[in-house]
N, C-alpha and C positions, 0 to 999 in steps of 0.2 A: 504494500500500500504506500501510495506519498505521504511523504511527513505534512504538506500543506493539508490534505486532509481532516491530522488532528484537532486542527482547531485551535483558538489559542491554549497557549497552556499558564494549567495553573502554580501553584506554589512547588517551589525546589524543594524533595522532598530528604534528600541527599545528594552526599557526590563520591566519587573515589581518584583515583590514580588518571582513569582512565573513562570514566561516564559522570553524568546527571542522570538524578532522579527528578522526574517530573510530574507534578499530579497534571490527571486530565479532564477537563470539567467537562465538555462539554461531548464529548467520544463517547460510543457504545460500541459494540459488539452487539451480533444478535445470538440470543441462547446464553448470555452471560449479561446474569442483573447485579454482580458485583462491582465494585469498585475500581479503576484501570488509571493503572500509572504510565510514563513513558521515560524507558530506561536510553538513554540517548549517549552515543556514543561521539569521543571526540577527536576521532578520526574514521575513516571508512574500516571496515569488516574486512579480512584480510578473506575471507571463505562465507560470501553469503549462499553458498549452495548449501554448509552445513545447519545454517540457523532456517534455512527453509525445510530442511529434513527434519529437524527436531519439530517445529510447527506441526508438521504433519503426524509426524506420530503421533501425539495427543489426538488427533482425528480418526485414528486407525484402531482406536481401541475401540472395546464395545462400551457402553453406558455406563455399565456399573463401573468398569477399571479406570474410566475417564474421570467419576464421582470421585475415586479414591486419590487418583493423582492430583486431583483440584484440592483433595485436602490433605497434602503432604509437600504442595511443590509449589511456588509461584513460574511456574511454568509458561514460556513464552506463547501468548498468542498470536500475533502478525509480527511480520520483518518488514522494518520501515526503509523507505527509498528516497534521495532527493532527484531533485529533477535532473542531474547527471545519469542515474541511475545504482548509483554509490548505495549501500546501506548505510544509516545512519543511526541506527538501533532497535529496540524493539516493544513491543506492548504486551504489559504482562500486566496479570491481576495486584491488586494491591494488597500487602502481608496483611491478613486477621487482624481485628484489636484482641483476639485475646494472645497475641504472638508479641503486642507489641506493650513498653514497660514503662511507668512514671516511674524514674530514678531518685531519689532524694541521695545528693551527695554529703559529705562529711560538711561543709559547710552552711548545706538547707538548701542549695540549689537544685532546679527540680529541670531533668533533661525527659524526654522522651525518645524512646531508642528499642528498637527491636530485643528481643529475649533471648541474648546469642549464647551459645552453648559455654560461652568462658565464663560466666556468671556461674554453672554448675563446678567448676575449675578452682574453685578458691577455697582454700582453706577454712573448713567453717568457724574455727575461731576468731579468724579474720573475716570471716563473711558477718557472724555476730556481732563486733565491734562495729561494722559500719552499718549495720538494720538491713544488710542484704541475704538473701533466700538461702535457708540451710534446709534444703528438701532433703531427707529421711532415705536411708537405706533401700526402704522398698518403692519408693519413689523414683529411686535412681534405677532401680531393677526395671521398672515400667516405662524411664524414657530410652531405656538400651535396648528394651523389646520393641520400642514405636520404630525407634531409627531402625533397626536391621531389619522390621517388615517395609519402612519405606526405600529402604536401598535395595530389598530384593523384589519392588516392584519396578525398581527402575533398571534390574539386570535383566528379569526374569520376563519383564514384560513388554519395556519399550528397549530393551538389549543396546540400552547405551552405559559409557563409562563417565561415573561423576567428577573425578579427578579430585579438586583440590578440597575431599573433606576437610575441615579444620575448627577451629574453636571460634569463627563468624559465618558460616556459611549453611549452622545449622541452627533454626531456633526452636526455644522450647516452651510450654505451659504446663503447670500442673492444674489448672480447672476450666470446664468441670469435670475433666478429667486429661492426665495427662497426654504429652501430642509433640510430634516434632514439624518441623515446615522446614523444607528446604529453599534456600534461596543463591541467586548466580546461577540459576539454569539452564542458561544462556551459555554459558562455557562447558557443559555437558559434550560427549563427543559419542554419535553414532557407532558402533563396533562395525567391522569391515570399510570404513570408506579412509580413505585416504584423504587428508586435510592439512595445508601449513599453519592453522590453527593448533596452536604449542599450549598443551594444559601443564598447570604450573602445578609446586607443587608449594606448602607455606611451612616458612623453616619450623620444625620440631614436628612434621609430620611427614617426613620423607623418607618413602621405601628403603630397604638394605638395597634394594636389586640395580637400584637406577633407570634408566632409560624412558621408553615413554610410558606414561600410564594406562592401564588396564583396570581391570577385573581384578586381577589379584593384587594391586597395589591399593584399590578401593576394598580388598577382604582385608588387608594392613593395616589402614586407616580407621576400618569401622573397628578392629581390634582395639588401636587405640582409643576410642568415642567411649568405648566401654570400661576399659581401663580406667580413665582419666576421669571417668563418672562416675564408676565405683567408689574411686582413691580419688576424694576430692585433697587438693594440693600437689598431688604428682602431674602436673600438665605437663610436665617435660620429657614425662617417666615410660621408658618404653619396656619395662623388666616386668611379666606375667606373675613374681610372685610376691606384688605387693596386693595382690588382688586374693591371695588367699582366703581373708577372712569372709572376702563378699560374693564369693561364689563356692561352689561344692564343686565333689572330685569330677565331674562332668563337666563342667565351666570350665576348669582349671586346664583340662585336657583342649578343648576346643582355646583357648586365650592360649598357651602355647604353642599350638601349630598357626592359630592366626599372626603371631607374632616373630614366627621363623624365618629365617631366608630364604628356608625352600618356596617358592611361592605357591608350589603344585601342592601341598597339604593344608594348605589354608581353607580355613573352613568357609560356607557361603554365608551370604546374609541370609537365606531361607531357612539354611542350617541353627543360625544362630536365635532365628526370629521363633524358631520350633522350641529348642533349647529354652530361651525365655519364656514361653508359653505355658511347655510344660512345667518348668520351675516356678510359674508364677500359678499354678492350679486354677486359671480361670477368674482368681477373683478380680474384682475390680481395686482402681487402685484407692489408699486412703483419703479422707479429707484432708486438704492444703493445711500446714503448718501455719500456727499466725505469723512466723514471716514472712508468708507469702504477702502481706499489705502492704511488703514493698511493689510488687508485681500488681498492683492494682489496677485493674482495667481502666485507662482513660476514655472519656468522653466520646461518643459516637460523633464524629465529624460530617 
């Protein structure tokens, strides 16, 4: 689609290295009554064949698999063009307010900011000192069972490689019940197609093996997610048995081949998302801690 299409745009909702985030006031989509941002990029798309491909997949599912990825992924909708014919970014739904966090810092200052997985990362005695979220052992069991059923919907079913898991690229909620949202899915990479599109990888989350990423440097990475959410304070920690006390002799077994060199024993995300299921017996997970009121839903915009 043309970017002139969009319409004007509304409030910068973010930025990075390398894009804007833009709200869209006045754009729809048809069959999609949520909210649409426009991720804009600040140079052309080096591979707009690959952001056209990932588009479509979301289209290729059936109904129900489409419903699931809508609620685990801001996944891109159109790939935008300017009048060159250049890509110039893309339009994807806007992250959940229950994904998204009123911060109160150590000084009273109040940010709003996505719920990113490093928030799980901190030591809870230092998470306590500052009134941020010390979710509970079996809270942590339920956001490592979310994440590995949403990576093995994105191996198992639209058969792309996520690359650069890390501690901003995954967010979380614990209500009204626990949930992960992927975001950056724009840098997702189709399996079999060739692309000069290079997925990076983000220092303290990079394979033993090297080279390009796969399948099994994404079973690497979700090893870590779990690791590192177990063992709040180890973010840096790649050693399977500081996880002892937070999983049984079947965890233990699967978190050491996930964290091996070999990369041909590393277990799946479907493997693991089983794993957590049966260890979690079905139930549902607890009621939020009260510090979850740091994580207070803000205001419907």
């Amino acid at each position: 689609m043309a970017e002139a299409d969009l319409g004007a745009l509304g409030a910068q909702l973010g930025s990075g290295g390398h894009t804007t985030l833009h709200e869209l006031v006045h754009y729809a989509i048809a069959g999609w009554n949520g909210p649409l941002v426009y991720k804009k990029y600040r140079g052309p798309d080096e591979d707009p064949r690959r952001l056209e491909q990932i588009v479509q997949l979301r289209g290729q599912l059936t109904p129900a698999r489409r419903a699931a990825l809508d609620q685990i992924a801001a996944w891109p909708r159109q790939v935008v063009h300017d009048r060159a014919g250049d890509v110039t970014g893309v339009v994807l739904p806007r992250i959940p307010d229950e994904y998204i966090a009123t911060i109160v810092s150590p000084t009273g200052r109040q940010l709003v900011t996505p719920r990113e997985l490093q928030y799980l990362l901190i030591d809870p005695s230092r998470s306590k000192r500052l009134g941020w979220p010390t979710p509970n052992p079996q809270e942590r069991l339920f956001l490592c069972r979310d994440f590995a059923g949403a990576l093995s919907l994105l191996h198992d079913d639209l058969d792309v490689v996520f690359g650069d898991i890390n501690h901003v690229n995954e967010l979380f909620r614990l209500r009204p019940e626990t949930g992960v949202y992927l975001v950056d899915c724009d840098a997702v990479r189709p399996r079999g197609i060739e692309t000069p599109h290079k997925q990076l990888n983000t220092p303290d989350w990079v394979p033993p093996e090297g080279g390009e990423l796969c399948l099994a440097t994404d079973r690497y990475k979700l090893a870590l997610f779990v690791l590192r959410t177990l063992v709040p304070g180890a973010a840096t920690q790649t050693d399977p048995a500081l996880a002892a006390r937070a999983l049984d002799g079947a965890g233990m077994v699967l978190l050491r081949q996930a964290l091996a060199n070999d990369p041909a024993v590393r277990p799946t995300a479907a493997e693991w998302h089983r794993y957590f299921t049966t260890l979690l017996g079905g139930h549902e997970p607890p009621p939020p801690s009260p510090e979850d009121a740091f994580f207070r839903r803000p205001p419907i915009r």
